[in-house]
N, C-alpha and C positions, 0 to 999 in steps of 0.2 A: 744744485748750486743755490748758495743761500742769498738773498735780496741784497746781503750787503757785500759780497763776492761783486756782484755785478756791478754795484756802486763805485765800487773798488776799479772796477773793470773800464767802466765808462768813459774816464776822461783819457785815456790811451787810445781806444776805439777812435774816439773822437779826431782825436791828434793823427790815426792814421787813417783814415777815412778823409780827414782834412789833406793831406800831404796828396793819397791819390787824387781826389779832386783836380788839386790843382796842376798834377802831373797831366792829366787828360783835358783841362783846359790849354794848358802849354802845347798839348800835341793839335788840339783843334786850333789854335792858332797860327803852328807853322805847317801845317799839313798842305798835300796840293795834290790834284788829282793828276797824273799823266798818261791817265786812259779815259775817254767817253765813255756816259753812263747809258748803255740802251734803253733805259728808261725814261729817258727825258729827250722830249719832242727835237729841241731846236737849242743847241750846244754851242754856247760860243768860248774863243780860246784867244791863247795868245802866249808869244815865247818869252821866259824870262832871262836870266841876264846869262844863263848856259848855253839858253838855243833852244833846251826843251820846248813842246806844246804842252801850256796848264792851260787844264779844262774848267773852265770857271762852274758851272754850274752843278758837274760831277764833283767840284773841288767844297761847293757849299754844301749837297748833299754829306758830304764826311763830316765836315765840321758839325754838322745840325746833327749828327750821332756821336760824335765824339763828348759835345755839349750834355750833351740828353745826360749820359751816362756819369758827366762831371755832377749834371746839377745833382740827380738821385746821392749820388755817393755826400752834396752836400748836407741837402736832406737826413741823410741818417746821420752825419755825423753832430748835426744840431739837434737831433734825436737823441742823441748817446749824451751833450750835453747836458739838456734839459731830463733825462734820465735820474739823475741822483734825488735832483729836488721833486721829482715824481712819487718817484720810490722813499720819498718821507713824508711822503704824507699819508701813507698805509701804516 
C-alpha cells in the first residue's frame, strides 16, 4: 500500500473511529449496573423509576471502561487526522 493509499484512506478512518467513539460514550452514559461488583468493598444502590436495584459503584466501574475504550478510539482517530499532513512531509 502506497503513502498516498493511506492519505486517501485516512479521513474515513477518521470519521468512523469518530462515530464509534461516540457510540461508546453514549453507552457509558446510559449504562447501569443491576448486579454488585464482588470486587468492590462497600456497594451502595438504589431503585430507579422501574423498581430495579442500580448499583452505583458496579454502575461507575462500566462507565470508566466503556470511557477508556471511547477515549482510545478518539485518539486514533485524531491520529488518522493528522496522518495526511504527516505523511507530507516525507
Amino acid at each position: 500500500m502506497s503513502l498516498h493509499c493511506l492519505a486517501d484512506f485516512s479521513p474515513w478512518a477518521s470519521i468512523a473511529l469518530s462515530f464509534a467513539s461516540a457510540c461508546f460514550w453514549f453507552a457509558a452514559s446510559i449504562t447501569k449496573a443491576t448486579k454488585p461488583d464482588d470486587s468492590i468493598g462497600i456497594e451502595s444502590r438504589y431503585k430507579d423509576k422501574k423498581g430495579r436495584e442500580i448499583y452505583i459503584n458496579a454502575t461507575a466501574k462500566k462507565q470508566i471502561k466503556l470511557n477508556a475504550i471511547a477515549a482510545v478510539l478518539i485518539g486514533l482517530a485524531i491520529f488518522f487526522q493528522a496522518l495526511p499532513a504527516i505523511l507530507a512531509l516525507f
